[in-house]
C-alpha positions in Angstrom: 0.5 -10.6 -21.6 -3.1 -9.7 -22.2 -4.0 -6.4 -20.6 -7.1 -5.1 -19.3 -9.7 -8.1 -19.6 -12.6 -6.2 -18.1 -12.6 -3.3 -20.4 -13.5 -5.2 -23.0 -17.3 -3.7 -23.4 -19.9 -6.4 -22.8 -20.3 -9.4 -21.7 -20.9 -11.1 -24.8 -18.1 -9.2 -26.2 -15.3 -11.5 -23.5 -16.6 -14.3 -23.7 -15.9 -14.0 -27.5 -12.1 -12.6 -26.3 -12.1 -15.2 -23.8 -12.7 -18.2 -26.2 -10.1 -16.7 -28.5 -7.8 -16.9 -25.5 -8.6 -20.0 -24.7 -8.0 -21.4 -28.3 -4.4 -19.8 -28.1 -3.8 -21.1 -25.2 -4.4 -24.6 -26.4 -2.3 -23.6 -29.6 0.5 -22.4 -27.8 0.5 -24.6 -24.9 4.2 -24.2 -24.2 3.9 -20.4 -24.2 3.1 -18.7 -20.5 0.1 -16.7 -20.9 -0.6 -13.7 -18.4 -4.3 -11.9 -18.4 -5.0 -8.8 -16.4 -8.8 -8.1 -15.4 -10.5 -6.1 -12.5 -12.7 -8.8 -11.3 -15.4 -9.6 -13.2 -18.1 -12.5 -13.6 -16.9 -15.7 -13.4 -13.6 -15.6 -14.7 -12.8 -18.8 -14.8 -16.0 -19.4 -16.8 -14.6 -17.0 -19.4 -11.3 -18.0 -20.0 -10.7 -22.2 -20.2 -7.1 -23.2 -19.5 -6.1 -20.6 -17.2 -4.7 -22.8 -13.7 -3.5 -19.9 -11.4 -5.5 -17.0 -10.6 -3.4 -14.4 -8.8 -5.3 -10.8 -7.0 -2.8 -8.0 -6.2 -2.7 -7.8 -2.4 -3.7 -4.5 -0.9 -0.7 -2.4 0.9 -0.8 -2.8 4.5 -0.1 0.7 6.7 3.4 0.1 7.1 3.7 0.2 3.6 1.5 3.3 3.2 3.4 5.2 6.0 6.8 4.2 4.2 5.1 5.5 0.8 3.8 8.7 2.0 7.4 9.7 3.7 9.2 9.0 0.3 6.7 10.9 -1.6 7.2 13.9 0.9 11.3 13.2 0.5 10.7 13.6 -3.4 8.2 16.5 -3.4 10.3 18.9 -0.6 13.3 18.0 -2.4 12.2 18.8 -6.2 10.7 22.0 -4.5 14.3 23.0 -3.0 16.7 21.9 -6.2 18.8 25.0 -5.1 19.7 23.6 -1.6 23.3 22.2 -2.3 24.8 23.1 1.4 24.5 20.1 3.6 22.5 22.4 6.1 19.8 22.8 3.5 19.4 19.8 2.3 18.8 18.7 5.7 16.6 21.1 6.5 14.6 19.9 3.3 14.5 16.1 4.9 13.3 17.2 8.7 10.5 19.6 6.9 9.7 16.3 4.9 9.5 14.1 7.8 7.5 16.6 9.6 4.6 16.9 7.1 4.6 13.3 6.2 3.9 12.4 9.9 1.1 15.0 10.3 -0.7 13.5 7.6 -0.1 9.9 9.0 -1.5 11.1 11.9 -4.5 12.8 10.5 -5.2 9.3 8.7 -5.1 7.1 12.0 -8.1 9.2 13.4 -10.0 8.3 10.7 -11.2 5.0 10.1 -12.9 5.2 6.8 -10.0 7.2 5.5 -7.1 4.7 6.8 -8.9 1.9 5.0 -8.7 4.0 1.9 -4.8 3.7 2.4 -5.1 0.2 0.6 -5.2 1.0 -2.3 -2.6 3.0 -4.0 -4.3 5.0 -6.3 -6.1 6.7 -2.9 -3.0 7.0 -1.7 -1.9 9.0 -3.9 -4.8 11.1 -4.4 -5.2 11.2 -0.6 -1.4 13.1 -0.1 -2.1 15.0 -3.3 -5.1 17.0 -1.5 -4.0 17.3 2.1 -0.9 18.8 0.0 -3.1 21.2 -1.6 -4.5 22.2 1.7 -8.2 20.6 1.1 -10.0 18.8 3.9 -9.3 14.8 4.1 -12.6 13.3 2.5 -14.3 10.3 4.5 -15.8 8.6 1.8 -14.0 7.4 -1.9 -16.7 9.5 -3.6 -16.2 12.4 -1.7 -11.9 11.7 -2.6 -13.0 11.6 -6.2 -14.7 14.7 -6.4 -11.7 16.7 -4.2 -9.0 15.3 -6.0 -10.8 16.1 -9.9 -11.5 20.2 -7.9 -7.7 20.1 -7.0 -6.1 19.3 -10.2 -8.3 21.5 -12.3 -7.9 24.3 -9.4 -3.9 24.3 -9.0 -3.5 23.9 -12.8 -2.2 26.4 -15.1 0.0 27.3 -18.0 2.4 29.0 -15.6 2.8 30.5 -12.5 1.6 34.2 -12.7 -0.2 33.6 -15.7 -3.9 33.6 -16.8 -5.5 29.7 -17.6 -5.2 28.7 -20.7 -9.2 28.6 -20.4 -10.9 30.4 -18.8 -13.5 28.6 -17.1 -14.1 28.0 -13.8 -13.4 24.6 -12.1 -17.1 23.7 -11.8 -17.8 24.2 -15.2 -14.6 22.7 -16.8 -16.6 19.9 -14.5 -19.4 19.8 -16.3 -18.1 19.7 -19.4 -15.9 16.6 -18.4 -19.1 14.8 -16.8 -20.9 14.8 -19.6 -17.7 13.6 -21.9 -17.9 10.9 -19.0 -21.0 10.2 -19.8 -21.2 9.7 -23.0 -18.3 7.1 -22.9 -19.7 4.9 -20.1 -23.0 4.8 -22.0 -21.1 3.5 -25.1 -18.8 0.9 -22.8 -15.7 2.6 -23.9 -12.4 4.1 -22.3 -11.0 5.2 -25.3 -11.9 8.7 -27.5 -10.8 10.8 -30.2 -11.3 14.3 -30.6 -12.4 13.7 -34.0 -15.5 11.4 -33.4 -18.1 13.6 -34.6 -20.4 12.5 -31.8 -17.9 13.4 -29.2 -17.3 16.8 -30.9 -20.7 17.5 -30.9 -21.5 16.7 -27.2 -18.1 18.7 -25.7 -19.2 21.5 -28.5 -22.9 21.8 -27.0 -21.4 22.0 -23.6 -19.3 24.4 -23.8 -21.6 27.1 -25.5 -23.9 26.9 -22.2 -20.9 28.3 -20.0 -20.1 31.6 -20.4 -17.9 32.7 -22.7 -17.1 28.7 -23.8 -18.7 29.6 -27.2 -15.1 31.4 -28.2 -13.2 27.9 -26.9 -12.6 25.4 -29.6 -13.1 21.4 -28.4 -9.4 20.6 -29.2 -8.0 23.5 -27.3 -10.5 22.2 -24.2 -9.1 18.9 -24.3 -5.6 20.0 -24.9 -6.3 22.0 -21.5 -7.6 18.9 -19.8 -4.4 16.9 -21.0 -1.6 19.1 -20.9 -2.3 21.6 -17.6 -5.2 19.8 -15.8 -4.3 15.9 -16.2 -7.3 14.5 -16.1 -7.6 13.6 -19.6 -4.4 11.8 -21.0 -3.0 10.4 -24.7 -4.0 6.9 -25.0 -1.3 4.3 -25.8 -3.2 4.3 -29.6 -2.7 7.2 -32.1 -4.7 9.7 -32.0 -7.1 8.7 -29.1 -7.6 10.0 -25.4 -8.5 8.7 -22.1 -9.1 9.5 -18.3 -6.3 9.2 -16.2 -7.6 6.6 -14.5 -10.9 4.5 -15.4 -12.5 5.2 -11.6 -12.6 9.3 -12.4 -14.5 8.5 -15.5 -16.8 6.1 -13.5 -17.5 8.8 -10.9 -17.8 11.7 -12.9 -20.6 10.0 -14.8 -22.2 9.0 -11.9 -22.4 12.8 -11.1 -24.1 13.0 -14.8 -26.5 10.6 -14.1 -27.2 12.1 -10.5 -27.3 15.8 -12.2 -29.9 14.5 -15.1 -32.0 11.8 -12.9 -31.6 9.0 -14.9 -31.0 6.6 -12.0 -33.4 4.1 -14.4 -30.0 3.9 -17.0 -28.3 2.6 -13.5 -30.6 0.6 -12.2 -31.3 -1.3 -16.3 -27.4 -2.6 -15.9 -27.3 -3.9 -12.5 -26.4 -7.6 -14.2 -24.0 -5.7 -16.4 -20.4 -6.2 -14.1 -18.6 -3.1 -16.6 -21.5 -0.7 -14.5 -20.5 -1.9 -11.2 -18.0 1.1 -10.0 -20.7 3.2 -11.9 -23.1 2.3 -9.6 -21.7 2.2 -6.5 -20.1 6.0 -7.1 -23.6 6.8 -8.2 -24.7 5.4 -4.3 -22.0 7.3 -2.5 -23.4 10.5 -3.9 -27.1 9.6 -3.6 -30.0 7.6 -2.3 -29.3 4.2 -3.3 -32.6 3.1 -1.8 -34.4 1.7 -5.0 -30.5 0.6 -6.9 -30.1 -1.6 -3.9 -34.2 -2.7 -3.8 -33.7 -3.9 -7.8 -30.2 -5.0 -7.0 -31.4 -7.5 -4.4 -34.4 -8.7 -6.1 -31.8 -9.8 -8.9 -29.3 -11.3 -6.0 -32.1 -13.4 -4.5 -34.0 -14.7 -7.8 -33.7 -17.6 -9.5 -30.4 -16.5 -11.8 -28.6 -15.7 -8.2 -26.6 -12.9 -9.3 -23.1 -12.6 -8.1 -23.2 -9.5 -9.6 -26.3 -8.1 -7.9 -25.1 -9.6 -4.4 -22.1 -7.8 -4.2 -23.6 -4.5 -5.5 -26.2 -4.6 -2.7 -24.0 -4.8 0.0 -21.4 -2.3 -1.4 -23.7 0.3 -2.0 -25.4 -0.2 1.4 -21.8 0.6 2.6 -21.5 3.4 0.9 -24.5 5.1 0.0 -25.1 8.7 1.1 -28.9 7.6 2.4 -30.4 4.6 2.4 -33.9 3.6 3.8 -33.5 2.5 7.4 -36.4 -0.2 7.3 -34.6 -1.5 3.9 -31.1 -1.4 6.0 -32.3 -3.6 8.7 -33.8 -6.0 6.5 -30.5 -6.5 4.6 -28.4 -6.3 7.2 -30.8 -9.5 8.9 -30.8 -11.0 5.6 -27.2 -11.3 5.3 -27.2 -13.6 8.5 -29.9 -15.7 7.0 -28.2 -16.0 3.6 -25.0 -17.3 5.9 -27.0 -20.3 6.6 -28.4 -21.0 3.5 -28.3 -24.0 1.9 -27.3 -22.7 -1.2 -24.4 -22.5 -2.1 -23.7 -19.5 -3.8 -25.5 -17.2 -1.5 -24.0 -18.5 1.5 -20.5 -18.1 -0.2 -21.0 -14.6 -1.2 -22.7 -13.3 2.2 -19.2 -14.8 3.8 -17.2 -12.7 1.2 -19.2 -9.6 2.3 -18.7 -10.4 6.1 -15.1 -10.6 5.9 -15.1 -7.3 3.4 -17.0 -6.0 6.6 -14.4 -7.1 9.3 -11.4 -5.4 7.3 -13.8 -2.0 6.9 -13.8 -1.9 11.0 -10.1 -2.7 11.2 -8.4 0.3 13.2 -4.8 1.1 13.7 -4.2 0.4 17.5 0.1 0.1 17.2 2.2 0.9 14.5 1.9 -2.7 12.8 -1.4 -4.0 14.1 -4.8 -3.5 13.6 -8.2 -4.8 15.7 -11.2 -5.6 15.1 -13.3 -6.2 18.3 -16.2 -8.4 17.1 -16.3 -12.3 16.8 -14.8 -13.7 14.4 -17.6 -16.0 12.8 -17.5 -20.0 11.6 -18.0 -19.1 7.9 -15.0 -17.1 7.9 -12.9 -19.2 8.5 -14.8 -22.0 6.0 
């Protein structure tokens, strides 16, 4: 099994993986091969030999609601390890029950936030702020940014103790965005505290908080690891990583918003790795010229996939968006339905459908509706 095809850090860089795969493929041919990917390019471009091309479904609510009650089951009872009477321990389940369900029902208000549900990593981050006692976010940007405050806000070494470092939660931030940074701009995941580049950058960021002079870059990232846990060891030796790629892609999109280098953005529209980038950078922002360029690329003669689907995510999610730009998409997307090319008309069906699921709302415990009309192409 081949793990993690899309963080490889260029495009030139898997197709060279991908023809090395290929070639083993051939080699081996009675050996099962398994390769793991986000999606990415044309896939099946990349990687000859592959027959079966398998995407991990999304959770439906049923299986979120079941989720969130056993997580409550756990939490209450790891919080209440001295309840051994029968009484107790009941007591624990009904006060488990009981919060689970009010946060079920906070999420079937909420449209943008049920759709979240689909995706278990929200999920989880979703339960782990209304836990905290935050407000739900209604965007995925806005559940980036609450769940990195919570963890480095409820963190530390012990309970009734000072942090380990004191900083506060925006600047610990700070420092962490521009360690984002820094690794999206190289197209890696991977870092060790040793690199004398990433020394130097953590270094020069600390000295301009207060007081962050007197903290050394190992015992910052120690902190990050060990009582924050947004940083964690990487699988090799001696090298770290975000907990999860999406927090890296978000807190570097709040560099590049911070700095106003949208241009850096805006240069790797084409480049699929910047994608997530992108779009976080949109949610936070106004996409208006990312989604101009990104168009222009959709629509030339090289017919971006790439480009296409960026324009009509970030038009989803952006924080402001020219209105006359909107409506021209928004018509152009109907027109691109009936085009006779192939590609485009393909891809505006994709976004369509991507659409109908976005305006899904919970009317019964297993059903959702959507209340427009189901269109030809979708079905095609």
């Amino acid at each position: 099994m081949l793990d993690g095809m899309d963080e490889i850090g260029n495009e030139q860089d898997q197709a060279k993986i991908g023809r090395w795969i290929s070639q083993q493929i051939r080699l081996y041919s009675d050996s099962a091969f398994i390769v793991t990917s986000r999606p990415f390019t044309d896939r099946k471009e990349i990687i000859k030999g592959i027959t079966t091309f398998l995407e991990i479904r999304s959770i439906n609510f049923k299986q979120a609601e079941r989720f969130i009650l056993s997580w409550y089951e756990h939490h209450e009872e790891m919080k209440s390890q001295g309840a051994k009477n029968k009484r107790d321990k009941a007591a624990t389940v009904v006060k488990a029950h009981r919060k689970a369900n009010e946060l079920i029902v906070r999420i079937k208000r909420n449209p943008y936030l049920f759709q979240l549900t689909s995706t278990p990593l929200l999920l989880i981050m979703i339960i782990t702020i209304y836990e905290n006692g935050y407000e739900l976010p209604k965007s995925r940007g806005a559940l980036y940014k609450e769940i990195c405050k919570v963890m480095i806000e409820r963190r530390t070494v012990s309970e009734g103790t000072q942090k380990a470092i004191q900083l506060t939660a925006d600047q610990t931030l700070l420092v962490l965005q521009g360690l984002a940074f820094e690794l999206v701009m190289k197209e890696r995941l991977l870092f060790s505290p040793g690199e004398q580049n990433i020394q130097n950058l953590v270094r020069k960021s600390l000295n301009e908080c207060p007081g962050g002079e007197k903290i050394s870059v190992e015992a910052f990232i120690s902190y990050v690891v060990n009582d924050v846990g947004l940083l964690t060891l990487s699988d090799k030796v001696g090298f770290y990583e975000f907990n999860h790629r999406c927090i890296q892609e978000y807190l570097a999109a709040s560099m590049i918003k911070n700095k106003r280098c949208e241009h850096l953005l805006i240069e790797r529209i084409l480049h699929a790795w910047w994608s997530e980038t992108i779009r976080l950078y949109a949610a936070q922002s106004n996409a208006t010229r990312i989604i101009e360029e990104a168009h222009k690329l959709a629509t030339s003669e090289t017919k971006s996939v790439v480009a296409f689907k960026l324009v009509y995510d970030c038009l989803a999610e952006a924080m402001q968006v020219d209105l006359q730009l909107r409506i021209r998409l928004e018509n152009a997307l109907d027109i691109h339905l009936n085009s006779d090319d192939p590609i485009l008309r393909t891809k505006a069906a994709e976004v369509k459908i991507v659409q109908r699921f976005d305006r899904l709302v919970p009317v019964a415990r297993n059903l959702e509706i959507d209340q427009t009309h189901v269109m030809a192409c979708e079905y095609q």
